[in-house]
Structure formats: C-alpha cells, structure tokens
C-alpha positions, 0 to 999 in steps of 0.5 A: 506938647504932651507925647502922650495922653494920661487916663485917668477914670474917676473913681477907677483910675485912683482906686487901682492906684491906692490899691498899687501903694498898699499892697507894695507896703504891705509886700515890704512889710512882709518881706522886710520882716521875713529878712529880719526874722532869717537873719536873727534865726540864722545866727541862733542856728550858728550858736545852736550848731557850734554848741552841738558839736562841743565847740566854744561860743565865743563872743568874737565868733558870735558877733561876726557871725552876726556882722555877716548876717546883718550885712546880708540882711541889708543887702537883701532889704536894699534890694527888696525896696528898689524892686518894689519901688520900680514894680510899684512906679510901673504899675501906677504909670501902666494904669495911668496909661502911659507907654512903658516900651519907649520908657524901658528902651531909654532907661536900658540906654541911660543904665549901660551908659551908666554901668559903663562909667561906675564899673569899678564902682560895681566891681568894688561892690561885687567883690564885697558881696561875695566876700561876704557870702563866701565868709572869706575873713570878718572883723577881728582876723588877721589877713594878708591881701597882697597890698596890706597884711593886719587886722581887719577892723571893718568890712564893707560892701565897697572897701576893707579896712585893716591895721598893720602891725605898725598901727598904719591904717589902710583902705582896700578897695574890694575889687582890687583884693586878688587873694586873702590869706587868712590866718584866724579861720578855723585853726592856727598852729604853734610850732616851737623850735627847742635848742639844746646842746648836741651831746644831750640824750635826744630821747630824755629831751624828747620826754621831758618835753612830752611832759611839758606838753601834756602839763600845759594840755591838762591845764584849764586855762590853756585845754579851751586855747588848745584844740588837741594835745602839743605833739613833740616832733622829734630832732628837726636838726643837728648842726654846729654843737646843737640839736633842735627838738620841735614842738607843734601844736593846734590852736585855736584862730590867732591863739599861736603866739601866746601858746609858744611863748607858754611852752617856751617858757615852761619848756625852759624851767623843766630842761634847767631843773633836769640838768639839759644844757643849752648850745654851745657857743661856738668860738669867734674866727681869728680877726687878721 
C-alpha cells in the first residue's frame, strides 16, 4: 500500500523537476568556482602581505599556506554539494507531492541515532577543522601533543601524523590532542652557554663575543637565518672554577640548532686565537 499519492502533471511536474536539477548545477557551479577562486586568491594575498612587510617567501611557508587553504577549499566544496544535494531532493519530492514533515521527523530520529554512535568520529573531525582554521601547526613543524612530539608529516580533518626523533611514525587522533606546543610558529631562539675559566677578564670575554656575534650577523648566509642580531647576555653563572657567558639569539621557526652550533663554533676558534682558557678540571675525590 503506497502511504502516499505521487502528483504528477504533464508537461508541469517534469518542467518544475528540470528546472530544480539545473539551477542546483548551475548554483554548484558557481559556488564551487567561487571557493576555488577565494582560496587561490587567499594564498596570493599571503605571499603578497609577507613581501610587503619585508618577510622571506619561503617555499615551506608558501606550501602550507596553500595545504591549509586547500583543505578548507574541500571542506567548503563537500559542504556546498551536500546542501545542495538535500535542497534539490526536497525540492523534487515537494513538487512531486509527497509530504516532507514525516520524512524530516524520521530523518532527525535516524541522524541523533546517528550522531550518538559516531561522537568520536564527529569529535575527531571538529578538532581538525579548527586546527585547521586556527593554524595551530601545518607540515613541516615541530610540535608536542602530549602523547607524541616530532615532525608533523600530514594533517587531516580526522587524524595528525608525525615522526619522532627516532623515525617512530605515529597516528594521533585529533579529538584526543588536548594542547600543542608548537616550536616552528613564528620565531625560535638560540641560546648558547659559553664556559671559560673563571679568573678570565669576564668584560674581554663578554667583547670577543659581541664580535663574534655581530660576524655571524653581517654574514649573508646567516643575516636571512637570523631574525635580529645575537645579543651576549652577560655572566649566567660562576661556580666550581668556571664562568658561563651566555648567548641569545632570534631565528627563524626550527633555525636554532643550526645557529648554535655556528656560534659555538666561531665562538671557540676567537676565544683560542685570544688566549682565553677554558674551565678548569677539577681534581677526582680520594677513592678509599
């Protein structure tokens, strides 16, 4: 037994109906268009703001920018073509008469019964899309999400993958991240610790370094690495026959390691050419 009696009216029901399928098309159209077209522009926009500000286009930023766009692009495609896919099925069925309250009613039932098994599913994809949105780390960075810290290798609406520093791949649910820490985002700083004897002049030191710092500075390979001229701290401590100068400076994201070692390095060959001598050993306990 049919619940319901179909209407159907020649030519008026099939010309409603054909019309209904091509103005969705044409709506897709457009709006999948206007997607594609907002994230092309948006990435354009970034490169053209980080040029205006005198900031380096690196590809790495570049491309991640462009990830993140991308994946809000689909998002926002996936989501237009479901509306429109339900808008145009409604539309068809009202014209064809049949009543859409009971359909509604049972379909809100069948979603919450729905909604009720998959919640971690729908937490999972939440969490990505406001990662996502609020940029909180892309491909490339090095992060810490409590149950995992490495190299974020991809980012998904439903799951992060990352690499230790052991090459352990790992899987993280989104939904399960609780806080990121985030050491590539915008800046990273180099702090360097250097150890000389304590009887040294600490105010020659603290000048033979200043120039070390300021070499490294002037150098081109190492003025794009280095957002701002290492600064020499001062005396960080004195104990047990050494003295430790420190050095700071700000890098760019993940740039850190490589400067320490730079200035570590120069640091040592200008402290041997000026006589400074290194701590002293301490003599071993008595062995009873």
């Amino acid at each position: 037994m049919v619940p319901y009696a179909i209407e159907w009216n020649w030519p008026e029901t099939p010309l409603v109906i054909l019309v209904t399928l091509v103005a969705a098309l044409v709506g897709r159209w457009l709006l999948i268009r206007a997607i594609r077209r907002a994230s092309d522009l948006a990435v354009d926009r970034a490169r053209r703001r980080r040029e205006a500000q005198g900031a380096s286009t690196e590809p790495l930023y570049l491309a991640r920018y462009a990830a993140r766009a991308a994946t809000m692009g689909s998002l926002l495609r996936s989501l237009t073509n479901a509306v429109i896919a339900v808008l145009t099925v409604l539309t068809i069925l009202a014209t064809l008469g049949v009543p859409l309250t009971p359909l509604l009613a049972s379909a809100g039932v069948g979603g919450v019964a729905l909604g009720i098994g998959a919640q971690s599913l729908v937490r999972d994809y939440l969490a990505g899309i406001f990662m996502i949105v609020e940029d909180q780390y892309g491909v490339g960075d090095l992060v810490d999400l409590g149950e995992a810290t490495g190299t974020v290798e991809d980012v998904g609406l439903r799951v992060t993958r990352l690499r230790d520093g052991d090459g352990q791949v790992w899987y993280i649910r989104n939904g399960e991240i609780v806080r990121v820490g985030n050491q590539s985002q915008g800046w990273s700083t180099a702090t360097l610790d250097i150890p000389v004897d304590s009887t040294e002049d600490s105010a020659r030191v603290i000048e033979i370094l200043s120039r070390v710092a300021a070499a490294v500075h002037a150098d081109p390979d190492w003025a794009k690495v280095l957002l701002e001229e290492p600064r020499v701290v001062g005396v960080q401590s004195v104990e047990a026959g050494r003295m430790t100068i420190r050095i700071v400076a700000k890098t760019q994201p993940n740039q850190q390691g490589s400067v320490q070692r730079e200035l570590l390095d120069r640091a040592l060959h200008a402290l041997k050419e000026a006589g400074i001598r290194g701590p002293r050993a301490l003599p071993s306990p008595p062995t009873l």
